[in-house]
N, C-alpha and C positions, 0 to 999 in steps of 0.2 A: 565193479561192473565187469562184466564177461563180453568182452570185447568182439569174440566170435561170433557168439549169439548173438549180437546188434548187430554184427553183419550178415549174418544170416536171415534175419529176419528184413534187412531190407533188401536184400537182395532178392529174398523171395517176392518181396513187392515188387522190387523191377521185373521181375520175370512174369508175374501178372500183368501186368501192363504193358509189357511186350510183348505178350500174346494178344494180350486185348486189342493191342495197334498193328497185331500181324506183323512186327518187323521185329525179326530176332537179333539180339544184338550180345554182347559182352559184357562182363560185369567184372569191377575190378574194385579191391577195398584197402585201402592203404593206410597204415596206421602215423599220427604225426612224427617218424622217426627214421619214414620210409619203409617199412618194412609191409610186404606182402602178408593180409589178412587171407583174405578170400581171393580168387581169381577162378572163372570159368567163361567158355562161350557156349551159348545154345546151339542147339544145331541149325545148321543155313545160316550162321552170323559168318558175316568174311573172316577169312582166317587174320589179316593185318586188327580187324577190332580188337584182335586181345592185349597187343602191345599198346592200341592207341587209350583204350579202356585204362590200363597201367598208367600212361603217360597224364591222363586228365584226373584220376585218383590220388595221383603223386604232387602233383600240382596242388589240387583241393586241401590234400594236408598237410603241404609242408606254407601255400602262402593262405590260406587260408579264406579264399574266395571262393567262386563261381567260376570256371573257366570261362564262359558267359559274362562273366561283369569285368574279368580278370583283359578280355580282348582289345579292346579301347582302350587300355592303360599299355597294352606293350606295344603302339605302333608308331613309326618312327617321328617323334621329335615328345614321345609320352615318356611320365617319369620314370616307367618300368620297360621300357623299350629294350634294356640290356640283357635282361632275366632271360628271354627266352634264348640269347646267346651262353649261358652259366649253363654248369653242370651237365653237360656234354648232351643235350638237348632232349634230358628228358622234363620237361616243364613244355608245357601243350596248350594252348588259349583256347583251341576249340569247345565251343559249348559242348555239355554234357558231363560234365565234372562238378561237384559240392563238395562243402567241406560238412562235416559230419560234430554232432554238437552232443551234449550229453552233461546234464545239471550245467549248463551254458558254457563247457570246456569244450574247443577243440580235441576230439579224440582222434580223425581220420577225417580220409578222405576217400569218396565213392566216385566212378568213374565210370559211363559206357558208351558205348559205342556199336556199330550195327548197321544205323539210319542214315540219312540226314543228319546233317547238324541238326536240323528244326524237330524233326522226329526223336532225335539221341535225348536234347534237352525237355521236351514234351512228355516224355517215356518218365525221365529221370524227376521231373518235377513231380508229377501225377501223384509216383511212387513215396515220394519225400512228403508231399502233402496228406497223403494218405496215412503214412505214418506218425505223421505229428496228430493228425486229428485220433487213433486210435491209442499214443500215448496218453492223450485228454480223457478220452474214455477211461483205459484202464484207471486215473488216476479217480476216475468220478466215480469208478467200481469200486475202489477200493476197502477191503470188509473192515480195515482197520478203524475208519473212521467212522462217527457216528455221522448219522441221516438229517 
């Protein structure tokens, strides 16, 4: 798998859908190792999105949630309440973070920021559903198979 090209391609969905919703935001793609895939902001996203974009991408692939589902679990007397003290803070619970899947592996983690929390996650979902429904496609397009 061409790792960049998956994030390229979803990244280009979030940037549709963050036109579509008028709120420019940041995109960040992080691979499960940590390491920076992609990283940019659109223009008029706040300059702080791009680090917060990082920090919810980082997150997404190293624990392998939702920053969104991940929030509930790190608050004080929860069983991951520590984690967002680890690793010198970059781990982020704000929605707007996934973790990134491919033939059902963990590969990365996608991350943005811009909006709202409600806006960031609304953006980031659209994009993600978007994409899994045109993976089904291509897979029903496919000329290798027969009809």
């Amino acid at each position: 798998m061409d790792l960049l090209a998956y994030a390229k391609n979803i990244s280009t969905r979030i940037e549709a859908q963050s036109v579509r919703a008028g709120v420019p935001v940041a995109v960040s793609i992080i691979d499960i190792h940590g390491n920076i895939i992609l990283k940019y902001r659109m223009n008029g996203a706040p300059v702080f999105a791009a680090d917060l974009s990082e920090r919810k991408a980082y997150t997404s692939a190293l624990v392998g949630l939702r920053t969104t589902d991940l929030f509930p679990l790190v608050q004080p007397g929860q069983p991951l309440f520590p984690l967002m003290a680890v690793s010198g803070g970059r781990y982020c619970s704000m929605g707007g973070g996934a973790p990134l899947t491919f033939e059902g592996q963990l590969v990365a983690g996608v991350g943005i920021s811009g909006g709202t929390v409600e806006q960031d996650v609304d953006i980031l979902e659209a994009a993600l559903s978007e994409a899994a429904a045109a993976d089904k496609m291509d897979m029903k397009l496919d000329p290798g198979c027969p009809s």
